[in-house]
C-alpha positions in Angstrom: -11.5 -10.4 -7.4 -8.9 -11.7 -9.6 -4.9 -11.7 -8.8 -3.6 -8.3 -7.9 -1.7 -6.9 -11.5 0.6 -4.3 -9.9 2.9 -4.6 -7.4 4.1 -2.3 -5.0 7.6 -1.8 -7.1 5.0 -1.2 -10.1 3.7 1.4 -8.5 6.8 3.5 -6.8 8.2 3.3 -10.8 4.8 4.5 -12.2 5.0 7.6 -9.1 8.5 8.3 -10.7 10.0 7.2 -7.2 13.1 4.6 -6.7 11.2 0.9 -6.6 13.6 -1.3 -5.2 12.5 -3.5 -2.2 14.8 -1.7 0.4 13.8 1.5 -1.2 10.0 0.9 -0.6 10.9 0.5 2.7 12.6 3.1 3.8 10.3 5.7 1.7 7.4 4.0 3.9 9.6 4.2 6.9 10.2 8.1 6.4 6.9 8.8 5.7 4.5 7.0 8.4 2.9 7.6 10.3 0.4 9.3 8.2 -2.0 10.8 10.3 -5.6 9.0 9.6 -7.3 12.2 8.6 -5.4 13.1 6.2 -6.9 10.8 2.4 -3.8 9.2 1.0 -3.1 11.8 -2.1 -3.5 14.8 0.0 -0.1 13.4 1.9 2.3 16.5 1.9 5.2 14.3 0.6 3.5 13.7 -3.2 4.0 15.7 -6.0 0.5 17.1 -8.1 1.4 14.6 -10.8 1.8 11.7 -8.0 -1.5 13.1 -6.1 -3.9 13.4 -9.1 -2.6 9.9 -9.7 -3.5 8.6 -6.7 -6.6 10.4 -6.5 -8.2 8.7 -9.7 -7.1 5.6 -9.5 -9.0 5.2 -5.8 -12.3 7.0 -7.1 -12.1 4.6 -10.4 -11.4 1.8 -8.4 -9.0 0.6 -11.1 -6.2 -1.8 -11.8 -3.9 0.0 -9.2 -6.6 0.3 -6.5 -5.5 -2.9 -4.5 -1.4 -1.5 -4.1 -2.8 2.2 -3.1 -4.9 0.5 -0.7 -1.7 -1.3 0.5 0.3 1.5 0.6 -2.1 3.2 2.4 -2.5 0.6 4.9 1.4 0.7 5.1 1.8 4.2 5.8 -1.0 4.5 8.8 
């Protein structure tokens, strides 16, 4: 696997969310733990637009897969 294309800032702007470091952070912060049975876009915080997101770029396995994994990982 090549270098990882999006960032974690990348993907808080593409959500519509605020993306600076300290921002990140405390949206993590506010928002973990997320209980391990519940799948990342099912997360009562997301909006439909920010869940259907989510949701397709894990089952494509696409260019933002690797930061939604992060994220995840991050909010457990």
């Amino acid at each position: 696997m090549g270098p990882q294309l999006h960032t974690m800032s990348n993907l808080f702007a593409q959500l519509g969310l605020p993306n600076q470091e300290g921002e990140v952070e405390r949206f993590i912060a506010s928002h973990r733990p997320l209980d391990n049975e519940i799948a990342l876009y099912r997360a009562p915080f997301w909006s439909e637009a920010q869940r259907a997101f989510l949701k397709e770029e894990i089952i494509e396995d696409a260019d933002w897969a690797p930061v939604i994994d992060d994220l995840n990982r991050r909010l457990r």
